[in-house]
Structures are given as C-alpha cells and as structure tokens.
Backbone bond lengths (Angstrom), bond angles and torsions (degrees), N, CA, C in turn:
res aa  C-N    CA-C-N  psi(-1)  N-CA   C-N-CA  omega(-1)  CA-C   N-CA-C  phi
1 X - - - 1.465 - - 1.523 109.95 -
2 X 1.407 110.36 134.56 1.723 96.45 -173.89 1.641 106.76 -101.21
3 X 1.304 130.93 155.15 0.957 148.29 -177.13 1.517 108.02 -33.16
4 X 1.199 137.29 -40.28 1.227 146.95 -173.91 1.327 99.23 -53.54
5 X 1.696 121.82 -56.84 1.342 116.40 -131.98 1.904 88.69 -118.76
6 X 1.719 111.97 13.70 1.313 113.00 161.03 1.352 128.61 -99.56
7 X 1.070 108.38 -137.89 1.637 125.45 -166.62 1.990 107.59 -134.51
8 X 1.563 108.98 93.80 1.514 114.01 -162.96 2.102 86.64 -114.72
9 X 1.990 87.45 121.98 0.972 104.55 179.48 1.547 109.13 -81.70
10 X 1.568 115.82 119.97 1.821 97.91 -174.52 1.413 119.89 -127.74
11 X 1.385 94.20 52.88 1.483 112.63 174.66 1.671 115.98 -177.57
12 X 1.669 111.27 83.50 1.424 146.93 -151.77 1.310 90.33 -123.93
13 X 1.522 102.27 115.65 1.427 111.28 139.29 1.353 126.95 -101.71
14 X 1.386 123.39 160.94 1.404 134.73 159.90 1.528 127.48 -131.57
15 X 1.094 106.49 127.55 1.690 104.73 -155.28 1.962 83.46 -119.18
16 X 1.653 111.55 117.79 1.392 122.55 167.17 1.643 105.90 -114.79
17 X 1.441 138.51 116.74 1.182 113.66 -142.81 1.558 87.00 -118.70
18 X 1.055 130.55 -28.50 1.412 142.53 125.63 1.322 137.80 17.17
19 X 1.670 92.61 -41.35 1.906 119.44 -171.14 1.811 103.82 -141.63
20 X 1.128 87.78 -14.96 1.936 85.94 -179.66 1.287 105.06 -139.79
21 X 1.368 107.95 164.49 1.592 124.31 179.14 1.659 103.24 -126.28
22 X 1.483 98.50 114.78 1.175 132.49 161.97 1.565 128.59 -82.17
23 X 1.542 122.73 67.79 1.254 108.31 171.94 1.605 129.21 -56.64
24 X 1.568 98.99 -39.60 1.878 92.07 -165.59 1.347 96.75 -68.56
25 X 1.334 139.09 -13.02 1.741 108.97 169.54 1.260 122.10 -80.84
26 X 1.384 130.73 39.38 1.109 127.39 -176.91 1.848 106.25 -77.66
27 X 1.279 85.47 -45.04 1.956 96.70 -174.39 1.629 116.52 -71.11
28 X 1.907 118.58 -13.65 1.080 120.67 161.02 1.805 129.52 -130.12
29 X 1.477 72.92 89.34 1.735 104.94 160.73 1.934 114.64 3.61
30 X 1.280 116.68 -68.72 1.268 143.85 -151.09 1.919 91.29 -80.15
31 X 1.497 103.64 -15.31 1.456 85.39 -168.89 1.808 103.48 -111.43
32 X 1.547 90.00 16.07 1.605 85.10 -152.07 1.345 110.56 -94.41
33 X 1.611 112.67 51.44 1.387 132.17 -173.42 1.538 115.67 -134.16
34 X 1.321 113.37 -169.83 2.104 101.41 162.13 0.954 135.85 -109.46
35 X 1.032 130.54 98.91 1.408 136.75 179.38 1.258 124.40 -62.84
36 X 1.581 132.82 76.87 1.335 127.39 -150.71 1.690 100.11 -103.86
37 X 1.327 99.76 -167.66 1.809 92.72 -162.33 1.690 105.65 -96.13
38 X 1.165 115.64 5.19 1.446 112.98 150.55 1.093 122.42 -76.57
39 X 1.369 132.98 -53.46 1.467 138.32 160.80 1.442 109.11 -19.22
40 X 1.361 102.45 -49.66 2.111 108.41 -156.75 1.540 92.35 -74.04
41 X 1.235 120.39 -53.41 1.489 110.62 164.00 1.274 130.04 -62.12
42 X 1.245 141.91 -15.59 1.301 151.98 173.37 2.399 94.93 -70.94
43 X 1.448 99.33 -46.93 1.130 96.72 -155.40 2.115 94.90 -87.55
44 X 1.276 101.46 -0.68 1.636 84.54 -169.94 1.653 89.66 -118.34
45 X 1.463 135.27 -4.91 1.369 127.80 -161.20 1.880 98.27 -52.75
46 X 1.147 119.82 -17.51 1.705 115.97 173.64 1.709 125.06 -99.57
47 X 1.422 91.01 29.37 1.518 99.80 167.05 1.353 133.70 -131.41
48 X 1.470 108.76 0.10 1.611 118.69 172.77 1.499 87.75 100.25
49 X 1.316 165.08 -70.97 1.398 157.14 -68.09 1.659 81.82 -106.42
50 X 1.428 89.87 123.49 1.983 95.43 172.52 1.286 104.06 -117.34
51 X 1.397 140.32 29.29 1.244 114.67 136.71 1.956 100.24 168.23
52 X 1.175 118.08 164.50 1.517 113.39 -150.49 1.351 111.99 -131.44
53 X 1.273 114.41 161.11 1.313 122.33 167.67 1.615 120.93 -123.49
54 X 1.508 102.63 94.14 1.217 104.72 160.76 1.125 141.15 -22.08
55 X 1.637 142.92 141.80 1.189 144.46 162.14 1.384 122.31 -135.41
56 X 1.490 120.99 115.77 1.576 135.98 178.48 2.221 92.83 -23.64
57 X 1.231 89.23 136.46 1.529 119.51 -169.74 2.081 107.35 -93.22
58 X 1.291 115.74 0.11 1.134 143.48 168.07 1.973 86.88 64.23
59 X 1.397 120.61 85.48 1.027 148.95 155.16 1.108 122.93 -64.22
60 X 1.684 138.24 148.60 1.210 118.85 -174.16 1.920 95.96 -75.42
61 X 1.481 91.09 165.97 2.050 117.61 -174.51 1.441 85.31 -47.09
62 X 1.484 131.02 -90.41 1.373 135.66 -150.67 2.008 111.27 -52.81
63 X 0.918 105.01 1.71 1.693 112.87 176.94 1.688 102.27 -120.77
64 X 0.963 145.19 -38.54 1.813 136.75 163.90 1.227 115.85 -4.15
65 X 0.932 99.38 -80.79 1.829 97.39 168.49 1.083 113.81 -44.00
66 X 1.339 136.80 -97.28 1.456 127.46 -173.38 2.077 128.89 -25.35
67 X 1.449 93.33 -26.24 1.518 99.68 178.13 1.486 101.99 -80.07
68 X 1.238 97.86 -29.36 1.776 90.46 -168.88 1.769 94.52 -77.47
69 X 1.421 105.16 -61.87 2.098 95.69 -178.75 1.322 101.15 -40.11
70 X 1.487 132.90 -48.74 1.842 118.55 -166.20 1.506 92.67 -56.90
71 X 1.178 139.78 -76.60 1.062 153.91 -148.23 1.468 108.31 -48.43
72 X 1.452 113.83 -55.19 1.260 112.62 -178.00 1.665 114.67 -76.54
73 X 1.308 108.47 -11.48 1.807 116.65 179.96 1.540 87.79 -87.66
74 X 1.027 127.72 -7.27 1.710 109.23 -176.66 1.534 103.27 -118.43
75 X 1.189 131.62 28.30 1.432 144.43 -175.40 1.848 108.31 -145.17
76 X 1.557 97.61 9.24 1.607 98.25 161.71 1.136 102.00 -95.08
77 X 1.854 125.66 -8.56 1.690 106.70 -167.17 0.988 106.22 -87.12
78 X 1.603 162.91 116.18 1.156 170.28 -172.86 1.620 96.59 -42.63
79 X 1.365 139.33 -17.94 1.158 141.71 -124.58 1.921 74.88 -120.37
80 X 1.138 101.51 -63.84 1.590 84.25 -176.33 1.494 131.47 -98.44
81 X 1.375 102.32 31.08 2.110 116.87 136.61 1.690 84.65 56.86
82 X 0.869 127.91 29.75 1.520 124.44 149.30 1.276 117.35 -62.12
83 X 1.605 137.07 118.35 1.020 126.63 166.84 1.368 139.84 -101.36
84 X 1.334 93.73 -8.38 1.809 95.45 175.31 2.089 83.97 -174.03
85 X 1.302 101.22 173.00 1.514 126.61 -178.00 1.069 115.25 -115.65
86 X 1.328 127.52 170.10 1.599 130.10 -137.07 1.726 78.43 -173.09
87 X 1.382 147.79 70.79 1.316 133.55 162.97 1.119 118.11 -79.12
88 X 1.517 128.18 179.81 1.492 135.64 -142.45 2.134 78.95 -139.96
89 X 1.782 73.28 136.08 1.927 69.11 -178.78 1.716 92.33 -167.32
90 X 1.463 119.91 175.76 1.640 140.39 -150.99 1.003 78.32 -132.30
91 X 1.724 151.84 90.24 1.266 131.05 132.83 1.761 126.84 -51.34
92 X 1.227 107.81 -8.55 1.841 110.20 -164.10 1.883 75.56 -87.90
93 X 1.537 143.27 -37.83 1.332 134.87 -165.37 1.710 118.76 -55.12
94 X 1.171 124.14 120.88 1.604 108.57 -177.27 1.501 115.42 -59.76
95 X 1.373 118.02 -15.93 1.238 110.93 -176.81 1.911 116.82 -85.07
96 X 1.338 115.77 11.45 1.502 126.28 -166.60 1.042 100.42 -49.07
97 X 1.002 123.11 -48.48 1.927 118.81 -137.99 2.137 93.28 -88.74
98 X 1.320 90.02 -21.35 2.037 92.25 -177.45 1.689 72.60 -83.50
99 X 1.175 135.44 -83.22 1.880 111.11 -160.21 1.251 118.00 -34.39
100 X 1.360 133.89 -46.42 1.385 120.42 -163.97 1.646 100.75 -86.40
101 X 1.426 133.56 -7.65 1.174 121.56 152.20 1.633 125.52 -88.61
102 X 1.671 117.63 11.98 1.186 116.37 139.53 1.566 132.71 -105.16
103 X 1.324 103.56 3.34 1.719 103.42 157.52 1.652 113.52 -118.75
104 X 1.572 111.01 29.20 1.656 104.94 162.11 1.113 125.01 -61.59
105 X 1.247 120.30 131.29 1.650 125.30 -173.69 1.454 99.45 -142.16
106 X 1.585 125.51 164.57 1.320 124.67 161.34 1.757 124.35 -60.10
107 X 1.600 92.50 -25.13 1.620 108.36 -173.75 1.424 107.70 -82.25
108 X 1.606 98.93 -8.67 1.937 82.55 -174.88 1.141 114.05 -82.94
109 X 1.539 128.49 148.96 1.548 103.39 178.39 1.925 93.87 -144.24
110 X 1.398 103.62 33.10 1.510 96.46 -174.02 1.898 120.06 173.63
111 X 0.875 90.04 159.18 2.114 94.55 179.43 1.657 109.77 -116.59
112 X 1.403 99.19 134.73 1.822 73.15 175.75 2.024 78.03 -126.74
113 X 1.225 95.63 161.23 2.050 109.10 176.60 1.578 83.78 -147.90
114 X 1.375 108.97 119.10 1.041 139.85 147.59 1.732 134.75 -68.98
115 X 1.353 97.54 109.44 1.400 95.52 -159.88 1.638 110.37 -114.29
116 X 1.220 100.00 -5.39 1.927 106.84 -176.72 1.379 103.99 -59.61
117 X 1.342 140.61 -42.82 0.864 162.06 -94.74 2.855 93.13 -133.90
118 X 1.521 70.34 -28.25 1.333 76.51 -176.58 1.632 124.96 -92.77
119 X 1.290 127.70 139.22 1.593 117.85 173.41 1.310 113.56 -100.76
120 X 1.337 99.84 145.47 1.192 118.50 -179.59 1.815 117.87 69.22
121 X 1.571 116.27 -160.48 1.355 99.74 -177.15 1.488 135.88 -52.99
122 X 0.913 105.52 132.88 2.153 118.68 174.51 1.458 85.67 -48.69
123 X 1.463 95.23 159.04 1.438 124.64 -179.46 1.307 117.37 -97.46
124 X 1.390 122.76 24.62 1.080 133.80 -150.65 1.577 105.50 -104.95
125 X 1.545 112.86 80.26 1.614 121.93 169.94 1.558 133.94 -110.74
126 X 0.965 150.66 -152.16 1.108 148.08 -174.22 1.548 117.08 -29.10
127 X 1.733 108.73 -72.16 0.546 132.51 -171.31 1.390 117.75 -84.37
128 X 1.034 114.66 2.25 1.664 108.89 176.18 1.718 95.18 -93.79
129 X 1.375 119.95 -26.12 1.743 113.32 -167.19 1.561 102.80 -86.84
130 X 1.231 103.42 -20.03 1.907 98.18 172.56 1.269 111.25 -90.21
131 X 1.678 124.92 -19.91 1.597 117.71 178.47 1.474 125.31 -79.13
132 X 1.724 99.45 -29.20 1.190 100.27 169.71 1.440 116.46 -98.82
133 X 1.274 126.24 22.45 1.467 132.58 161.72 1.523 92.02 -92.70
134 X 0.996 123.75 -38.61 1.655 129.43 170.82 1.214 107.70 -30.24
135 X 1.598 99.18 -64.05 1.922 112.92 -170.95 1.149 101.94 -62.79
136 X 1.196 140.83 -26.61 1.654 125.76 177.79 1.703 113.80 -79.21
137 X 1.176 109.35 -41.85 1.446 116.58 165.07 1.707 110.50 -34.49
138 X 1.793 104.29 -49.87 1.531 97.56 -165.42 1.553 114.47 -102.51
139 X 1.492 103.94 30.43 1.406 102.19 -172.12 1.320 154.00 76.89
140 X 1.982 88.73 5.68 1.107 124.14 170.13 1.538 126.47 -90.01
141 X 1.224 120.80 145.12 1.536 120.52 -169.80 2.277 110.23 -112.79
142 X 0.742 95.38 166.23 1.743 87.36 -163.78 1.694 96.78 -133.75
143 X 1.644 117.16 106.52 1.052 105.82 165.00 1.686 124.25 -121.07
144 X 1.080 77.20 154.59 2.199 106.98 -158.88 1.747 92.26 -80.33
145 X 0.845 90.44 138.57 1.878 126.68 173.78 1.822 105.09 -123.21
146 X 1.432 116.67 87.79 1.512 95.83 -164.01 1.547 91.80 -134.25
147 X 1.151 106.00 175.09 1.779 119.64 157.62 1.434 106.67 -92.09
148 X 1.492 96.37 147.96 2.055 92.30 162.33 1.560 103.13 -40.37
149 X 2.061 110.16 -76.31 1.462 97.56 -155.15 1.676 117.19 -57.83
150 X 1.254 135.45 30.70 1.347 126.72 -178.07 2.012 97.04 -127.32
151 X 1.473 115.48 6.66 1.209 123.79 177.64 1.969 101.40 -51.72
152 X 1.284 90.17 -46.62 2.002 92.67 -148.15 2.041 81.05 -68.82
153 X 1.086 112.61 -27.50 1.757 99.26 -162.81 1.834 114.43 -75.80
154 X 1.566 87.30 -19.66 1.875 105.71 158.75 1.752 117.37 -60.86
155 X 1.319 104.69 -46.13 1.695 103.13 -161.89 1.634 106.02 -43.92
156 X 1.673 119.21 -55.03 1.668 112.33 -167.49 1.453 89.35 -52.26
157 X 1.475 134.41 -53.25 1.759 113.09 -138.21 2.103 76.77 -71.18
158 X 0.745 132.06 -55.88 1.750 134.62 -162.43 1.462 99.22 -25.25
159 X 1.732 106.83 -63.01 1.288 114.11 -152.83 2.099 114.00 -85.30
160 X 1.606 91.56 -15.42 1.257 98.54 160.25 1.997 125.96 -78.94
161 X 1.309 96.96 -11.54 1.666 97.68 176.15 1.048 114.14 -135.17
162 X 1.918 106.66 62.88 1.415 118.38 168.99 2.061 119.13 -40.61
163 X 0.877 100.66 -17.64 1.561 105.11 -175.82 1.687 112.91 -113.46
164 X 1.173 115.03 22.02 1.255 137.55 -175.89 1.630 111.25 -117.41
165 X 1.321 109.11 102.83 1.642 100.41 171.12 1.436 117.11 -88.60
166 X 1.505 101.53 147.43 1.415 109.26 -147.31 2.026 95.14 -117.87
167 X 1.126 118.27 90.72 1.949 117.37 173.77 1.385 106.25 -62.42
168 X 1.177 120.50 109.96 1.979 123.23 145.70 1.131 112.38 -50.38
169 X 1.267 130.17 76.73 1.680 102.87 169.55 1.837 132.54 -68.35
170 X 0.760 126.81 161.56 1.400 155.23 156.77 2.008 85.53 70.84
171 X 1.333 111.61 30.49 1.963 106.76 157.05 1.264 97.66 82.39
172 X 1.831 133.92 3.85 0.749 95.11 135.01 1.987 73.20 123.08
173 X 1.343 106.06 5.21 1.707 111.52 -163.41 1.384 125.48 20.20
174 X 1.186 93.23 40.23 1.923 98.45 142.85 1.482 123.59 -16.91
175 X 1.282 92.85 129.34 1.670 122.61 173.40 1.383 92.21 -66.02
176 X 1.494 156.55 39.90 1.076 121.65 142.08 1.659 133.75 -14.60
177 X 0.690 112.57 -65.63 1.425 125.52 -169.27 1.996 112.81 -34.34
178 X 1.650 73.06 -65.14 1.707 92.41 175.70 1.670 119.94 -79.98
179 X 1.593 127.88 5.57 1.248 127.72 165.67 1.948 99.51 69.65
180 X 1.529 149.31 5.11 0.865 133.12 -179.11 1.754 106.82 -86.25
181 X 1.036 101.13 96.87 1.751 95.67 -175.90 1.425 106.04 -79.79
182 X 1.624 140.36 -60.67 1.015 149.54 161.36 1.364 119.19 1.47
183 X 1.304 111.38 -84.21 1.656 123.07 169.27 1.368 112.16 -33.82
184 X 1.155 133.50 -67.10 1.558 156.82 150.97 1.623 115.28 -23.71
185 X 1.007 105.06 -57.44 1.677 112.20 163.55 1.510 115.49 -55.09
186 X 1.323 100.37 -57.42 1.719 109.00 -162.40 1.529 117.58 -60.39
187 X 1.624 100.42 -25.60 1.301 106.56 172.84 1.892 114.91 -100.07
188 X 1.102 88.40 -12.49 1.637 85.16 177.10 1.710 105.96 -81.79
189 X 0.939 109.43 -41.59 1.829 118.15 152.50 1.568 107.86 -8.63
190 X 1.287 118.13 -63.03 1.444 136.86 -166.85 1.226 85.47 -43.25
191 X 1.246 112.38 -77.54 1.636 120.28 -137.27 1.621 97.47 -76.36
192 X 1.473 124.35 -29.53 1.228 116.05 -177.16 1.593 119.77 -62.95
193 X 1.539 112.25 -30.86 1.210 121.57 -163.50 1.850 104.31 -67.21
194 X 1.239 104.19 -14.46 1.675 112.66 -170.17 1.829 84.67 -89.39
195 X 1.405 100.96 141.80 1.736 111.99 167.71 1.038 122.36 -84.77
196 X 1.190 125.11 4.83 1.694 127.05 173.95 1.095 122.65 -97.38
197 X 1.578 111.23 -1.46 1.808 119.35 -161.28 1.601 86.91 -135.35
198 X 1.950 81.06 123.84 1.658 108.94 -179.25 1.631 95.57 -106.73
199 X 1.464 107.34 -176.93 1.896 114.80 173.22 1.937 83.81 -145.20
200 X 1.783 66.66 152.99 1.635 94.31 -165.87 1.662 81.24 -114.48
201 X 1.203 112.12 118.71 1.707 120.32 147.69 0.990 129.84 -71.42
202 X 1.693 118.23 85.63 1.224 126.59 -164.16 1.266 96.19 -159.67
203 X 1.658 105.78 151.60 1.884 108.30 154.01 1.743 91.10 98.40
204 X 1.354 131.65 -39.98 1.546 118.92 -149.52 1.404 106.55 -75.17
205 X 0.822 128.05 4.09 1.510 133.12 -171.29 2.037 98.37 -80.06
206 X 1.490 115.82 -54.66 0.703 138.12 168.93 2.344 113.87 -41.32
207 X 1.298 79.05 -22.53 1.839 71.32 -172.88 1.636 102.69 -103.33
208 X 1.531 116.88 11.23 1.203 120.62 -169.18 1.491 99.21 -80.37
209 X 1.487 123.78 152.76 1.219 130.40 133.87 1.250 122.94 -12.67
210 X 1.436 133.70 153.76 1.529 126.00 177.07 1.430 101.67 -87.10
211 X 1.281 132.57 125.78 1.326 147.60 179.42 1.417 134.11 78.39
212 X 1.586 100.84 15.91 1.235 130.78 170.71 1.464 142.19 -90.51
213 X 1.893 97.07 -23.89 1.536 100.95 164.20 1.709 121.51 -38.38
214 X 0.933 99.34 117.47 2.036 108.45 160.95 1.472 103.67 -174.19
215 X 1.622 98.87 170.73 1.380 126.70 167.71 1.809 91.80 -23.18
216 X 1.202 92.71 -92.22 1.362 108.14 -155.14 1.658 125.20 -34.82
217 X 1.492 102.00 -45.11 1.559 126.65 -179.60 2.199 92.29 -67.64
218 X 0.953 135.17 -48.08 1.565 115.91 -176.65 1.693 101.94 -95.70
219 X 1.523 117.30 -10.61 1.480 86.28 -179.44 1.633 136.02 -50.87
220 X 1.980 94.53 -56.49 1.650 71.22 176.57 1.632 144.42 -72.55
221 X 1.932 104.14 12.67 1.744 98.89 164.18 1.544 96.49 -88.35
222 X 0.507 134.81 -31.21 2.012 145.95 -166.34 2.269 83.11 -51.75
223 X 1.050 95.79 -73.78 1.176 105.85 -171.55 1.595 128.75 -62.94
224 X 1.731 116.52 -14.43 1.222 123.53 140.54 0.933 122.02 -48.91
225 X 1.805 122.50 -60.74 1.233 125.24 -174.72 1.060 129.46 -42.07
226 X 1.608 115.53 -42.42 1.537 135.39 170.06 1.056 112.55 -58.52
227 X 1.589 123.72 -31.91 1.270 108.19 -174.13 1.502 123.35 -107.86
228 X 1.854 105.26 10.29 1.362 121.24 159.76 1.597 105.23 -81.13
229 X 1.187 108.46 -63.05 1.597 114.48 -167.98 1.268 123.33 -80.75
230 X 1.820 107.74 -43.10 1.586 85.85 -179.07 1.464 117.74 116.82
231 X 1.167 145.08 125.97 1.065 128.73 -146.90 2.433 93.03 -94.08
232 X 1.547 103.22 11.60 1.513 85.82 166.88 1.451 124.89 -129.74
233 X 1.673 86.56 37.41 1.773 102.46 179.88 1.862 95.71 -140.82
234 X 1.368 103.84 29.18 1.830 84.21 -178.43 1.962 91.77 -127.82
235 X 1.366 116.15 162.86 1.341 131.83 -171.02 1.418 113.94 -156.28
236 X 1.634 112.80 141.65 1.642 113.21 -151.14 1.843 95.45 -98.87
237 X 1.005 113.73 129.64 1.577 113.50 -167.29 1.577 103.10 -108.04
238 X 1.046 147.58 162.34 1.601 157.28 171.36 1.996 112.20 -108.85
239 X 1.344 100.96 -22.33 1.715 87.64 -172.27 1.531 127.29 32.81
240 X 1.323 108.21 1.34 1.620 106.25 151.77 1.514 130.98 -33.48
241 X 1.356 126.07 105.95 1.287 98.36 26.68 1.790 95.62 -134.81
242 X 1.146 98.31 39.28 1.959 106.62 163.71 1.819 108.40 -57.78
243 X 1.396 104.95 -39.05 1.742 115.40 -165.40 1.614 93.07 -46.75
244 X 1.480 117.93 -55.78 1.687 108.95 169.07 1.020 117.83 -14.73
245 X 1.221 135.23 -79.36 1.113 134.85 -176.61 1.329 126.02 2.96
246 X 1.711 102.82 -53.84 1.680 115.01 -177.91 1.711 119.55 -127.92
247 X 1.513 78.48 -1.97 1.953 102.51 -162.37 1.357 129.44 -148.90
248 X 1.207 126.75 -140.67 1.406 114.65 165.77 1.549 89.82 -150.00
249 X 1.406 115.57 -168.20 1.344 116.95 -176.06 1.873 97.60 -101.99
250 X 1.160 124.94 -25.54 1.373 134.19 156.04 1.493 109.45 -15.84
251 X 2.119 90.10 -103.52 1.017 109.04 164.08 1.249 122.49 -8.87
252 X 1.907 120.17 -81.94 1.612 122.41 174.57 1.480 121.74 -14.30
253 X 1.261 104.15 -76.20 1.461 125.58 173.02 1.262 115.44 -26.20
254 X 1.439 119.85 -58.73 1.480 125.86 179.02 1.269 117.12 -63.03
255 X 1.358 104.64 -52.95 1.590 123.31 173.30 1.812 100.74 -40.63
256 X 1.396 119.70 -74.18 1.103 115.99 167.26 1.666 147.97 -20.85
257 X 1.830 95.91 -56.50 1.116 97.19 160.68 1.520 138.72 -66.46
258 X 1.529 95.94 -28.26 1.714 106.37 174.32 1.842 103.69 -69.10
259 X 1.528 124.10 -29.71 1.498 102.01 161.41 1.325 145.25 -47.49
260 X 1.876 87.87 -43.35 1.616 92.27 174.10 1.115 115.63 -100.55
261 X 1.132 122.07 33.27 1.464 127.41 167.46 1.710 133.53 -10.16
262 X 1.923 89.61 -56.98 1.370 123.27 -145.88 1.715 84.36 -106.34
263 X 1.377 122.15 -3.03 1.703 99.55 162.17 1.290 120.01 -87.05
264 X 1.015 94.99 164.37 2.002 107.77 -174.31 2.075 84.19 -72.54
265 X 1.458 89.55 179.35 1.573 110.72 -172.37 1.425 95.81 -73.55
266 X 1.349 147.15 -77.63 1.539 151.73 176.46 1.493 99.49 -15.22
267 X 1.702 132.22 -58.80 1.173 121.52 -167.32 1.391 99.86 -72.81
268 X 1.229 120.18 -56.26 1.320 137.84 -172.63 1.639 111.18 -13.83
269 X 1.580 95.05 -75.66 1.452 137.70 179.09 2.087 113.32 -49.77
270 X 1.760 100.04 -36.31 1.325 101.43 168.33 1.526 118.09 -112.84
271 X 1.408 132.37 31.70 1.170 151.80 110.65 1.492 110.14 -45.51
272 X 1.455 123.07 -83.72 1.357 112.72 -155.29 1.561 92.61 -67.40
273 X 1.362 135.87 -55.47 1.437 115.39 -173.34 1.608 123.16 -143.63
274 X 1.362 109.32 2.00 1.621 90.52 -170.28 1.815 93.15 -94.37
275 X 0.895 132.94 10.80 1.616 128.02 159.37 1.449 116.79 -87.58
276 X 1.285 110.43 -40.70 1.506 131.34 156.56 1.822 103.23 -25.19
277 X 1.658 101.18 -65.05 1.469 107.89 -155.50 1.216 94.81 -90.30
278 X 1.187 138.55 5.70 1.612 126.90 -177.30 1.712 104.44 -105.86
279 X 1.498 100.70 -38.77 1.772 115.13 -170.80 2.012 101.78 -53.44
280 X 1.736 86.60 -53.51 1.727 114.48 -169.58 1.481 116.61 -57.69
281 X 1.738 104.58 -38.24 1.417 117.54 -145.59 1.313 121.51 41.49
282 X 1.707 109.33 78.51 1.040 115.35 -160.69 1.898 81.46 -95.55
C-alpha cells in the first residue's frame, strides 16, 4: 500500500533515555522509560499507520543536534517507516542557519521551538524572523508548540514568512478540561486566517479530564478546527507516546476516525495523509 492511500502518523515521539536527557518527564511517571521505534510499532500495528513523522522530544539545547542526526540515521532503515523529521532548534540564536546545515539530512523536513513551555515574552527577535523565513527558503516547515494567549505574539513572525509553513500542533492546546471553547477559538482564528498555517490533530486526548476521553468530550473542538482550517490545512497526529497519559495511541486513532466520520473519502484520505505529504514534502 503506498503512503498516499494509508494512514501517516505526523506527530511521533521517541524517547532513548540512554542518549538524551529528558527533563519535562520528570512529573510523568508512565513516560519515564524508552520508548524506542519498535515499541511505536509494536503499540500501533492495530491501526493501519504505515509510516511516521517524528518530532524533537524537547531535549536539553546542547544535545538538538545529535537527536536530530540519531533520528535521521535511524529513518534511513526502511524498517522503521520514518518519513520525514521534526528537529528541535533556537531560531532567535545567530548561529541557526550553521546548525541546520549541520543536521541536514534528506529526512529532515522541519524545526519545531517550543514555546508553551515558556513565561512571559517569546523570544522572538531579529533573528528568529529572518531564520525562520530562512526555513521556508530551504524547504523547511516550522512547527509551533504554543498556548492560545501567546497566539497574537506569533502573527508578525507568520506574516513575515509568507513562504514558510507554519504546523499548530496538538489544535492549538485547548482547554479541554475547562469546556471554554470561545476564548480558544477566537485566538486560534488569528493564526488560521494566515494561509500558511495548517493544525495537526494531535495531543487533545491528553488535555481531557481523567476518564473522559471520547467522541463526544473532543467533538465540539474537533469541529472548530474544521471550521477554522478546513479540511486542506488539517493532519492526523499520534503524540505517541505522551497520548498515554490519558489513552493509548489505539484508542486515538479510533477516536479520530469516528470524528471524521461525516467526510467524504478525498477529505478523509487527506486528513490521514495526503496533507501530511504535501505540508512535509514528504
């Protein structure tokens, strides 16, 4: 079956704990082991997913590089259906553009900088709006890890790297929990209204209540999303293996498909991957 007409997971982690240092799993228990890329296939062989896209595991700065070369040396083996890379990188650093020409690979196809994670102002100066206009230049795509309230401090770098595609991951981290969709919408609005910025359906399982994942509990953000983005800017993500947390990557999958139920086969089909392969250039 070729990639087109499957199921492309595009938001894979791998946790080697062995070779990297993982602080943020300190607070969850369940992750505080390795999740290597047999596992991810061991744990998804009952969901169709033929092959994945990694994403940087938010490693400490002085190891980035090296996760991204392991990563991409372990996505030449045909065996582990890696399809493209997701590395971890400092665009605000003057030295960026010499890093991403020491982790160029054929498999890389992107930067993600994680910013949820940060207080107060984004790091977002000079040099971060020309590096990642850079990444669009080289065919690289840049995906955002953000909060709603840090949406509006995204728009200049957006509108400065018209040729830069820009991934929402995990929808945009919805308040599930707390039921305020509105707030959450209004600012995710922002970023939708720009044409370069897609959402990755991934991660929301994770913001649920404990014993609350279902259909019902993510439909109506599931169904914002659609009606911000569109069924040719959205992509089906796995968050493997964070989805534990509240779920499995199984579960997800199913959960998923029962959202889009109600699309015809064309959307269907570029949900699970041909947006995947167009966003990625896989």
């Amino acid at each position: 079956m070729s990639i087109e007409n499957s199921i492309i997971d595009s938001h894979q982690h791998l946790l080697y704990p062995t070779k990297f240092n993982y602080q943020w799993v300190a607070g969850f228990p369940v992750l505080q082991k390795a999740f290597k890329i047999q596992d991810y296939w061991d744990a998804t062989k009952v969901t169709g997913i033929a092959g994945s896209i990694f994403v940087e595991v938010d490693v400490e700065e002085n190891q980035q590089g090296d996760e991204a070369r392991f990563i991409c040396e372990l996505a030449e083996k045909p065996e582990a259906k890696i399809l493209g890379v997701i590395a971890s990188g400092r665009p605000e650093n003057s030295d960026f553009k010499d890093y991403i020409r020491t982790i160029k690979h054929p498999k890389l196809k992107g930067i993600r900088r994680i910013f949820h994670t940060i207080s107060g102002e984004l790091p977002i100066n000079h040099n971060f709006l020309e590096n990642v206009k850079f990444l669009g230049e080289s065919n690289l795509s840049f995906d955002i890890c953000a909060l709603p309230e840090q949406f509006h401090a995204l728009l200049p770098l957006i509108e400065h790297c018209p040729e830069t595609s820009f991934i929402v991951n995990h929808c945009g981290i919805p308040p599930i929990s707390s039921g305020d969709i509105s707030a959450w919408k209004e600012k995710l609005a922002m970023l939708a209204a720009q044409p370069n910025v897609y959402c990755k359906v991934s991660g929301i399982v994770a913001y649920c209540n404990e014993g609350t994942v279902s259909v019902e509990t993510l439909r109506p953000w599931f169904d914002n999303v659609v009606e911000l983005f569109g069924h040719e800017r959205l992509i089906f993500g796995g968050d493997w293996p964070v989805c534990n947390l509240s779920s499995s990557i199984a579960s997800w999958k199913e959960i998923a498909a029962q959202l889009i139920n109600e699309f015809d086969e064309q959307q269907k089909q570029a949900f699970w991957s041909l947006n995947a392969i167009s966003i990625y250039k896989l």
